[in-house]
C-alpha distance (Angstrom), angle and dihedral (degrees) to the residues before:
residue distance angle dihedral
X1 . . .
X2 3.79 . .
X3 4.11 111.1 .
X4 3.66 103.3 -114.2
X5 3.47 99.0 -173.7
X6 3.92 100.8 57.5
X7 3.80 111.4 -159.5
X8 4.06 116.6 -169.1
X9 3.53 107.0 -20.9
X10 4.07 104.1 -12.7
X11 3.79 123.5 130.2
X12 3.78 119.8 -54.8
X13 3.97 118.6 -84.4
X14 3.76 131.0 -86.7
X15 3.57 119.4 -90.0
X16 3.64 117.4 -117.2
X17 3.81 130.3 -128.7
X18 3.73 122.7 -168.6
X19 3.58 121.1 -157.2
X20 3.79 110.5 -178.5
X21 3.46 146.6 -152.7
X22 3.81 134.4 -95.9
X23 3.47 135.7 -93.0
X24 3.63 93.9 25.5
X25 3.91 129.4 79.6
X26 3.49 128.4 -131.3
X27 3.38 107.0 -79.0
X28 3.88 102.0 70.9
X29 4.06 83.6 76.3
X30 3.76 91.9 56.4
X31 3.80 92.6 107.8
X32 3.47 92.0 52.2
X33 3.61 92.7 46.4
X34 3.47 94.2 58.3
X35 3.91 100.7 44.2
X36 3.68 91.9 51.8
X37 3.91 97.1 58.2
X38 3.97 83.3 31.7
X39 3.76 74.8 71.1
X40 3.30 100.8 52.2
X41 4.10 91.6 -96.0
X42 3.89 118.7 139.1
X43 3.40 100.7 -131.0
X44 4.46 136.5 -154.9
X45 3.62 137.7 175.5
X46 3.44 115.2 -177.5
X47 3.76 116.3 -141.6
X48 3.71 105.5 -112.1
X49 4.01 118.1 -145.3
X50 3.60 96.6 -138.7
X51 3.01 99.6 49.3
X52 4.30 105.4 34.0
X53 4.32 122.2 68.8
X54 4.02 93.3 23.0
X55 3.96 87.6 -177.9
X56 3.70 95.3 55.6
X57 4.08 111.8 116.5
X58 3.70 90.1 -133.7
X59 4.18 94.8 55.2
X60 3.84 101.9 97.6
X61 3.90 92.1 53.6
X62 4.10 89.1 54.9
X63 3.56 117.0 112.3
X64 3.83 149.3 -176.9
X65 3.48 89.8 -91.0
X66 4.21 88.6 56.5
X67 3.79 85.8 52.7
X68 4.00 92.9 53.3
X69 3.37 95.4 47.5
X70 4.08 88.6 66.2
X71 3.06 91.3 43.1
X72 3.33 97.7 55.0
X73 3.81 91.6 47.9
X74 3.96 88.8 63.5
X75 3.70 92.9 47.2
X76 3.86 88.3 51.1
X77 4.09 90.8 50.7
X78 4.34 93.3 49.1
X79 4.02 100.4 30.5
X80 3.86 106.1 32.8
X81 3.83 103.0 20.6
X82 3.50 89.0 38.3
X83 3.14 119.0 20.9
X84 3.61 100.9 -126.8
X85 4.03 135.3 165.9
X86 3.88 100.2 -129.3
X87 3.88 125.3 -166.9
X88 3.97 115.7 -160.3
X89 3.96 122.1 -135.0
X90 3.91 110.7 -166.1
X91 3.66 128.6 -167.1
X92 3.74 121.3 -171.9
X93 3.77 108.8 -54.2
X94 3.43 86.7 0.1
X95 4.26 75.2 85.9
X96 3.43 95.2 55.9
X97 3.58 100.0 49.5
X98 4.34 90.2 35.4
X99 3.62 89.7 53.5
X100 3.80 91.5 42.5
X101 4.05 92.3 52.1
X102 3.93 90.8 55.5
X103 4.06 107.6 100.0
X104 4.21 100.4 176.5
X105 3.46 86.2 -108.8
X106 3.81 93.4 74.4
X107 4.11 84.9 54.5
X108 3.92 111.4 115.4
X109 3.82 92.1 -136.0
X110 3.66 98.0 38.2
X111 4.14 84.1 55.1
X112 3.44 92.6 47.9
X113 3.48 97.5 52.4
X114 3.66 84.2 60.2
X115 3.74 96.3 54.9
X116 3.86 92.3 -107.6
X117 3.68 131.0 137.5
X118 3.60 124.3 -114.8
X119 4.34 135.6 -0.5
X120 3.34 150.4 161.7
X121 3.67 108.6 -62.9
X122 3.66 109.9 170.0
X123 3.68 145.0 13.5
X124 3.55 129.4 -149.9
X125 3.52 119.0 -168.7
X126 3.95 127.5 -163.9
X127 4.18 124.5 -177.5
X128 3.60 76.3 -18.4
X129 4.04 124.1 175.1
X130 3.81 109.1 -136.1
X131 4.05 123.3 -167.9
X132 3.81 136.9 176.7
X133 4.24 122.1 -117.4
X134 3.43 103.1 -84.4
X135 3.70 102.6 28.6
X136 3.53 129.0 101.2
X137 4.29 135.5 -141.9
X138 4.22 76.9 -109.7
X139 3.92 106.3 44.8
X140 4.19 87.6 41.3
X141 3.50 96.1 51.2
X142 3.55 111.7 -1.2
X143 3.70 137.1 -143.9
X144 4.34 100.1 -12.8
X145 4.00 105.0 -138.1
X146 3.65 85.3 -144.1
X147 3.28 94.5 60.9
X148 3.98 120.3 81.8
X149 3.83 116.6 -152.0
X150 3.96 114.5 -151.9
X151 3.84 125.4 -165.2
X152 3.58 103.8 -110.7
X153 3.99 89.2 65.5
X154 3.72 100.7 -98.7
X155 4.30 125.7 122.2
X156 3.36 124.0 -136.4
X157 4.33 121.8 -157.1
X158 3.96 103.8 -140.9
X159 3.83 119.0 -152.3
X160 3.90 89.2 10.7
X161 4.11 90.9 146.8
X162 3.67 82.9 72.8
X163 4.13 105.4 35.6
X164 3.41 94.1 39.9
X165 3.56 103.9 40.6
X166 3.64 108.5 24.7
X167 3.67 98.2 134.3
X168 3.77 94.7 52.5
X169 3.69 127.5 90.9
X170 3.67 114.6 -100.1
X171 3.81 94.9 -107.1
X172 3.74 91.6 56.8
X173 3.76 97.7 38.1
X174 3.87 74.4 57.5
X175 3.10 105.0 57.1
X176 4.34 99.9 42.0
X177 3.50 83.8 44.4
X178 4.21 85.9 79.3
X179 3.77 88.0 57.8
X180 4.06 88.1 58.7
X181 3.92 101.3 115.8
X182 3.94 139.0 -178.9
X183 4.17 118.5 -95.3
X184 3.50 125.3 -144.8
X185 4.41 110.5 -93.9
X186 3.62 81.1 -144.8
X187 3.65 86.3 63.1
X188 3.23 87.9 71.6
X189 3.71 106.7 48.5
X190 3.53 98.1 53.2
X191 4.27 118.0 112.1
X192 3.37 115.3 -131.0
X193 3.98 117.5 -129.0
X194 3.81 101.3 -173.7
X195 3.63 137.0 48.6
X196 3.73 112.4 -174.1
X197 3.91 91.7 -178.6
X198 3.75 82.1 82.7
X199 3.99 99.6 69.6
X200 3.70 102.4 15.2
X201 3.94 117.9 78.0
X202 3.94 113.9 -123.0
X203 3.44 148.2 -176.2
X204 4.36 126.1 -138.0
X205 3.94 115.2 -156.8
X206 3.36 99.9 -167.5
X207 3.74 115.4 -138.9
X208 4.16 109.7 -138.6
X209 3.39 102.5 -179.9
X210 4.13 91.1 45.2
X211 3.76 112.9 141.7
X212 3.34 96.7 -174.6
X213 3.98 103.1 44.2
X214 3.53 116.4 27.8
X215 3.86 118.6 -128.6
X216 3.48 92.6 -121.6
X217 3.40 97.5 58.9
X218 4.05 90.4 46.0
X219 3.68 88.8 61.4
X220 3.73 90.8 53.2
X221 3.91 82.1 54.2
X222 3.76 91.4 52.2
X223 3.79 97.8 46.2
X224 4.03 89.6 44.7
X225 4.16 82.2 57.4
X226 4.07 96.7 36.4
X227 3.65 81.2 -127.9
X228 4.01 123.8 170.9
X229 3.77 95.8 -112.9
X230 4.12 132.7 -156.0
X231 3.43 130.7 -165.9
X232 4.01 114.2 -129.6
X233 3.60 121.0 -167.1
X234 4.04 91.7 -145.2
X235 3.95 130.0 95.2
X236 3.50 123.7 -118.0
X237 3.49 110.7 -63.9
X238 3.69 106.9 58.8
X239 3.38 103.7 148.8
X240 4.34 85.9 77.9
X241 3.56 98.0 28.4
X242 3.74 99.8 40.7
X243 4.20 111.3 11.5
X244 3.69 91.8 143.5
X245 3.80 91.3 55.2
X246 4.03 96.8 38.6
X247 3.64 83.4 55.6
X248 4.16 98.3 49.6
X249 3.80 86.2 48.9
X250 3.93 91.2 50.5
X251 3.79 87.4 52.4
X252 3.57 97.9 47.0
X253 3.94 97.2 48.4
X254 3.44 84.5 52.5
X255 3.60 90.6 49.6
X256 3.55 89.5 52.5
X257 3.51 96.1 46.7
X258 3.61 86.6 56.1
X259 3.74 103.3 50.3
X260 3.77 86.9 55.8
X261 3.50 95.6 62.5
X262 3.88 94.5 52.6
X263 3.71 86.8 49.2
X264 4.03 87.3 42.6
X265 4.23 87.6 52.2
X266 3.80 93.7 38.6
X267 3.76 92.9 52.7
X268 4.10 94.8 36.8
């Protein structure tokens, strides 16, 4: 497999895709963003239907399935345009909807074993939601009591200041908490059909301070995925409160990742 971690003069890095979370926009991950390809990291988020153009008549009737189809659009400009290596960062329902958009013939080592350039090679997941094909956000969890359902269709987060953002100050908590938007009910209804965690290696950081998804439950995501798992001491935002240490735990997972396939190919 590819070294994704170049040291001096190995291959160029990974390119990184960013599926986010819901009921914010885009533009609580600009800090990330920006230390990734500060990095040297190529760097994607895919705008995600349910959660882009909240105004939009058509919004309550978006679903997963909306949200995989853009996804899959950027995986088909880096991997089979391309030929790109591509490493997937998923936030909350961003892990749903990530996992959902992986068909096996995205994989890295299902690509290669065709003779074709490029794949998804790793996952990293962070605060991540995880569900089995055939199960949906409601029939996993069922209805959240944080979560207000209006007529029209659209989902509202209640309290988010304070699940979202708990390891913030207050003035900054403050001022993301204006980019807190509705989601999509059918969001939630939708079955998934695909879950790439089962032929893609991953990593779990664990989130302990997580307001909005107890730790607990993220190690029952990482186990379901036979992921490599970390425990963070941050809350569920990380990518404002922490970018600088999301990023260091990116790069060593994928470090990781890496030193077990030399040790795989010395031992083989």
């Amino acid at each position: 497999m590819k070294i994704l971690i170049p040291t001096q003069g190995d291959t160029e890095l990974p390119s990184i895709v960013i599926i986010q979370g819901s009921f914010q926009d885009a533009s609580v991950y600009i800090n990330l963003r920006y230390g990734l390809r500060k990095e040297g990291y190529p760097v994607y988020q895919p705008v995600l239907a349910t959660c882009s153009d909240v105004d939009d008549y058509d919004f309550p009737r978006r679903s997963l399935y909306d949200d995989v189809a853009n996804i899959e659009s950027t995986l088909e400009e880096i991997i089979a345009r391309a030929g790109k290596t591509v490493v997937m960062l998923m936030h909350g329902y961003g892990g749903i909807a990530g996992s959902e958009a992986l068909a096996e013939r995205w994989s890295y080592t299902k690509r290669q074993a065709r003779g074709l350039p490029g794949g998804v090679a790793y996952l990293l997941f962070y605060s991540a939601f995880l569900i089995f094909e055939g199960q949906s956000i409601l029939t996993r969890f069922g209805q959240s009591p944080t979560i207000h359902v209006y007529p029209d269709g659209r989902c509202h987060l209640q309290n988010g200041i304070h699940t979202l953002y708990s390891d913030l100050s207050e003035e900054e908590a403050a001022v993301w908490a204006h980019q807190i938007i509705p989601q999509s009910y059918e969001a939630l209804r939708t079955p998934a059909v695909r879950a790439g965690w089962k032929y893609i290696p991953s990593t779990y950081l664990v989130a302990e301070n997580d307001l909005a998804l107890c730790a607990d439950l993220q190690m029952e995501f990482a186990q379901m995925a036979v992921s490599r798992v970390k425990r963070c001491k941050w809350g569920h935002s990380p990518h404002l409160s922490h970018p600088e240490l999301l990023i260091t735990e990116l790069k060593e997972a994928l470090k990781w990742q890496d030193d077990m396939i030399r040790l795989y190919k010395r031992f083989s």
